[in-house]
TORTOR-806917 format. One line per 8 residues: number of its first residue (from 1); their letters; for each residue x, y, z of C-alpha. Coordinates in Angstrom, 1 decimal, m for minus. Layout:
NUM	A	X,Y,Z; ...
END
This chain:
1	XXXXXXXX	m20.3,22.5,m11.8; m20.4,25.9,m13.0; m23.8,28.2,m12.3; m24.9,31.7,m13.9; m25.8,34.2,m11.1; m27.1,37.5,m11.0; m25.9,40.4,m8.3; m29.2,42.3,m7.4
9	XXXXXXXX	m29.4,44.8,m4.0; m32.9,46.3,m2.7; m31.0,49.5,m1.5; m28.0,47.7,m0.5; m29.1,44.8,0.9; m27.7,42.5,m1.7; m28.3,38.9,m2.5; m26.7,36.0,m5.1
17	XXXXXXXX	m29.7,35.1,m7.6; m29.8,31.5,m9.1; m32.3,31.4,m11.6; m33.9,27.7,m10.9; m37.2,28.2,m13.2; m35.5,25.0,m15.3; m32.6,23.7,m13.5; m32.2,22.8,m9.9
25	XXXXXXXX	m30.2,24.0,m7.3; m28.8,21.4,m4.5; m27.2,22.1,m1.5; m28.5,26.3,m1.0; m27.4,26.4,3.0; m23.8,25.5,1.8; m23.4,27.7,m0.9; m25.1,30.5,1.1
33	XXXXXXXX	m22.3,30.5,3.9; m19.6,30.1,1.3; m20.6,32.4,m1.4; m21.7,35.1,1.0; m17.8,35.7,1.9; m17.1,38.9,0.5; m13.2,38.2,0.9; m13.6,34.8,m0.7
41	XXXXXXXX	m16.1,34.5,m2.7; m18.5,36.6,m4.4; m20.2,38.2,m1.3; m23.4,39.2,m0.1; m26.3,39.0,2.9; m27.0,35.2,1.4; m28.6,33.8,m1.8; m32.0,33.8,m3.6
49	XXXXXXXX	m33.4,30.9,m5.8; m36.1,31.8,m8.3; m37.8,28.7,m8.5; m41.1,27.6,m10.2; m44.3,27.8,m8.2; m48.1,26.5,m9.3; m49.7,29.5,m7.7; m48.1,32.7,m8.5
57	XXXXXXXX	m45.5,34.0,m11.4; m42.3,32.3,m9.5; m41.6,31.2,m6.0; m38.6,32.1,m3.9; m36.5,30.7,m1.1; m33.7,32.5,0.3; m31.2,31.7,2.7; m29.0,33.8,4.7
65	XXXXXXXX	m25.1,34.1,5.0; m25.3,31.5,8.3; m27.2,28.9,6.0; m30.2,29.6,7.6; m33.4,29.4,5.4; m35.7,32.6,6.0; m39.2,33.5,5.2; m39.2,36.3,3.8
73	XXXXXXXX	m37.3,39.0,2.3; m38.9,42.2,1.1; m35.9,43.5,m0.7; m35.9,40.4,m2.2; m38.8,39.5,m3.6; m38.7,43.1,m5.4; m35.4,42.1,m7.1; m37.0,39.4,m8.1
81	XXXXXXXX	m39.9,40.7,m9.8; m37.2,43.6,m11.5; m35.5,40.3,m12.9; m38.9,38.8,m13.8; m39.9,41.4,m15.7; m36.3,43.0,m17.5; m34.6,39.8,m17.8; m37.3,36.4,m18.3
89	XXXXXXXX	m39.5,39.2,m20.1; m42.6,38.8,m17.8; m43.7,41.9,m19.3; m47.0,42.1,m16.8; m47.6,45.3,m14.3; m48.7,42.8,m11.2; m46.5,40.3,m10.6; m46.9,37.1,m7.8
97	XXXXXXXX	m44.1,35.5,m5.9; m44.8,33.1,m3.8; m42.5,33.0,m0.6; m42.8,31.0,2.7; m44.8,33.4,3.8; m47.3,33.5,1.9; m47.8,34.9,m1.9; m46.4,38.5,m2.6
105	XXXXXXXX	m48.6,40.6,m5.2; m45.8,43.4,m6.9; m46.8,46.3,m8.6; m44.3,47.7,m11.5; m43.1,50.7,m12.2; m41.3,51.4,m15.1; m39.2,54.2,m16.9; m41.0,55.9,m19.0
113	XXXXXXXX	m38.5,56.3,m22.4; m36.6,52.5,m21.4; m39.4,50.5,m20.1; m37.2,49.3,m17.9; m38.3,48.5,m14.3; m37.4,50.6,m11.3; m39.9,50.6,m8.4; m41.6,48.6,m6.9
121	XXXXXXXX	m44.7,48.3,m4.2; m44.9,44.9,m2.5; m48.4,44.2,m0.4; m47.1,42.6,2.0; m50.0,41.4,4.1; m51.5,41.6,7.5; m48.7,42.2,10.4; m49.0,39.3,13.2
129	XXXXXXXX	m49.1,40.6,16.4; m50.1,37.8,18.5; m47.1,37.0,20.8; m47.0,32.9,19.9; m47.1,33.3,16.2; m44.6,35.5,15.8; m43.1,34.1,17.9; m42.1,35.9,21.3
137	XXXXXXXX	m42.3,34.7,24.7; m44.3,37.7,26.3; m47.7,37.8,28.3; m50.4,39.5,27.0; m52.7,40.1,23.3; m49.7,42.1,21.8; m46.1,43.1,22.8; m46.0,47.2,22.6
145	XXXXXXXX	m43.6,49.0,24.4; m42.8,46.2,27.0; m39.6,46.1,28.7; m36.9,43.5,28.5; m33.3,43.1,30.0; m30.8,42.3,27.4; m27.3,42.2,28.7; m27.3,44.8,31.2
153	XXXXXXXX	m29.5,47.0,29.5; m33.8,47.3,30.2; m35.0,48.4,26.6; m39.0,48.7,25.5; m39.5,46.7,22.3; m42.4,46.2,20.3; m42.7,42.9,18.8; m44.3,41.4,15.5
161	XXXXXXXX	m44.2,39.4,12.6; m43.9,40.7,8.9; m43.9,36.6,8.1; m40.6,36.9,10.0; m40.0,37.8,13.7; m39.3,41.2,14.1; m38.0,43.1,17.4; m38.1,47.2,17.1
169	XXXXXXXX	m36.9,49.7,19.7; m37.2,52.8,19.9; m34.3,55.3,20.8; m31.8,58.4,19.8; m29.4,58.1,17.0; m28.9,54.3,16.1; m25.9,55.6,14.3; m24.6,55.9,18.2
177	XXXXXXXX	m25.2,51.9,18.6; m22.3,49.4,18.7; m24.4,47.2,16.4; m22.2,44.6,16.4; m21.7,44.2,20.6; m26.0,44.2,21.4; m27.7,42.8,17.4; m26.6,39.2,18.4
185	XXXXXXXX	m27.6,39.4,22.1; m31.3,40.3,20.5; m31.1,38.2,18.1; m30.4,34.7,20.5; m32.5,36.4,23.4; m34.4,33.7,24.9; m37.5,35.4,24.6; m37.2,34.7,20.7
193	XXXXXXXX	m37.0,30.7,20.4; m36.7,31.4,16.4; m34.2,34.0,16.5; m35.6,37.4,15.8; m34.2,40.6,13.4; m34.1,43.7,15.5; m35.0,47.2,14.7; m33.4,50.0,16.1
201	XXXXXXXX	m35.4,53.1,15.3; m35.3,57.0,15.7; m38.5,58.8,15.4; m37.3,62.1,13.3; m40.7,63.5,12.2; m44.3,62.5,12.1; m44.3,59.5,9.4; m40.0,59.6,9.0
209	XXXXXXXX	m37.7,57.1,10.7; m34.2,56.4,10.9; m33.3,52.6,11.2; m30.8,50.3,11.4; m31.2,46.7,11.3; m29.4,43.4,12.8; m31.2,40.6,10.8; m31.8,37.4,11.7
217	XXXXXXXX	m28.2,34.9,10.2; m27.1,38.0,8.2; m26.0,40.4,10.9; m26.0,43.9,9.9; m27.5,44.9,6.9; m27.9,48.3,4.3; m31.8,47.7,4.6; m34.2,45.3,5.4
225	XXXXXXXX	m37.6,45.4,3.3; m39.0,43.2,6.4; m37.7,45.6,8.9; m39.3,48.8,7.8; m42.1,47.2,7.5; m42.2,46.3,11.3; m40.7,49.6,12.2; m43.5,51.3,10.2
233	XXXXXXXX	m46.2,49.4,11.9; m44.4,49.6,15.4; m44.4,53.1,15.0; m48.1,53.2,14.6; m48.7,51.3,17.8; m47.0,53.4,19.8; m48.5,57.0,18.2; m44.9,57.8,16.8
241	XXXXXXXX	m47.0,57.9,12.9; m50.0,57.8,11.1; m51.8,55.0,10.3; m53.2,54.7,6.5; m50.1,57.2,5.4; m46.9,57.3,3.5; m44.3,56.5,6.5; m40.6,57.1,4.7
249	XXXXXXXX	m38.0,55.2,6.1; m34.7,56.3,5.8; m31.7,53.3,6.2; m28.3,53.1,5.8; m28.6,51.3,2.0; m30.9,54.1,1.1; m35.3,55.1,1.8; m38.3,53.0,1.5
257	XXXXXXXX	m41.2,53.7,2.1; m44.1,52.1,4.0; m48.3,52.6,4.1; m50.0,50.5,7.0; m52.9,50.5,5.7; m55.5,49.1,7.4; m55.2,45.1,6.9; m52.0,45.2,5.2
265	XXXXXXXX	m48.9,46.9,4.7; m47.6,48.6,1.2; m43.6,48.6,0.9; m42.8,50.5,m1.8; m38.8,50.5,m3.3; m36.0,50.3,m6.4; m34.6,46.9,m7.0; m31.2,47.1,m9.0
273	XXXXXXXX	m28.8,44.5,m10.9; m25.1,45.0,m9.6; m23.8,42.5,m12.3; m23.7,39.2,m13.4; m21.5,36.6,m13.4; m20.5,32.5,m12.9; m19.2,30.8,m10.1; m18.5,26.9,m9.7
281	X	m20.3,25.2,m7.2
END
């Protein structure tokens, strides 16, 4: 059986869309390990279905290159809105998408002589910092700057949930870091009985960051909408930025940026379509 897919990346970190507003998609956790091969197949961090919803403009599931279904994706669900509104013609400025955590309101930004749509602010909600829902195995009311052995190695981590578990430390260059050799040992830390994505962060200026991300069933990735959003926020906790300001973060895919403001955080990004194509299932 033979499927039309679209190629879309949120600076880099790049997904296989199925668009399932009318036709069902069966077996996703297979076809995300297989089509994810970017030897193989066509290649990516995993695939996206855009699939009806009751409550918002479309819903979205997405599963990673493992299989493994995830929550949320903040990359994602902006690519999704870009193919909402340039390619289905949802021609509305606020968009909805309801994810598995929770619904996603989208605000478009379009170019001014085209109309075609290039940015995108996501509100992303309130941050979960309670150590049980995120969840994380620690003591206490949050996890900020506490220590914990991985491998060899005694690192302070700041924990939370962006409606997936999120780990960030703090350090130099995280261009120095063999990604590969310490991501998984975060990643399958017992402390994290859900598996966790793991920041690692340098603090450059007041409100500018330098990240790279291991995500949870992907590995490394360009960017992770999800990730600079907990990096932003972690960064707050620990006095390394400002709350209720534009943080930029800058990651290997390209910059986002970030506003913790208040109650909820503001993610603010391009969404672009690599290409389009069909691939038998």
């Amino acid at each position: 059986m033979k499927r039309q897919f679209v190629k879309m990346h949120g600076i880099g970190n790049d997904y296989i869309y199925f668009d399932c507003l009318e036709q069902p998609f069966k077996t996703p956790s297979a076809a995300a390990v297989r089509l994810s091969d970017r030897h193989f197949s066509v290649g990516g961090d995993g695939i996206v279905l855009i699939l009806p919803s009751k409550t918002a403009d479309a819903r979205m599931r997405m599963f990673n290159a493992d299989g493994s279904e995830g929550e949320m994706c903040g990359n994602a669900v902006r690519c999704i809105a870009k193919y909402l509104y340039d390619i289905k013609g949802i021609k509305k400025k606020t968009l909805t998408i309801e994810t598995k955590a929770g619904v996603k309101t989208i605000s478009v930004r379009t170019k001014k002589h085209t109309g075609e749509a290039i940015a995108f602010s996501v509100d992303m909600g309130k941050p979960i910092l309670t150590p049980l829902r995120i969840p994380a195995l620690f003591t206490g009311k949050k996890i900020v700057s506490q220590p914990l052995i991985v491998g060899e190695e005694t690192y302070r981590v700041t924990c939370l949930s962006m409606g997936n578990p999120h780990c960030v430390v703090f350090g130099g260059d995280p261009d120095a870091l063999d990604l590969v050799a310490i991501g998984p040992l975060f990643e399958s830390h017992p402390a994290f009985p859900e598996r966790t994505n793991t920041e690692f962060v340098e603090v450059l200026a007041r409100n500018e960051l330098k990240m790279r991300v291991w995500e949870r069933g992907s590995g490394e990735t360009l960017a992770c909408g999800t990730g600079a959003c907990a990096a932003a926020v972690a960064s707050v906790l620990n006095g390394y930025c400002d709350g209720n300001s534009e943080i930029v973060v800058h990651l290997r895919g390209g910059d986002l940026t970030v506003n913790a403001k208040g109650r909820s955080v503001l993610m603010t990004g391009p969404a672009e379509i690599a290409f389009t194509g069909e691939v038998d299932l």
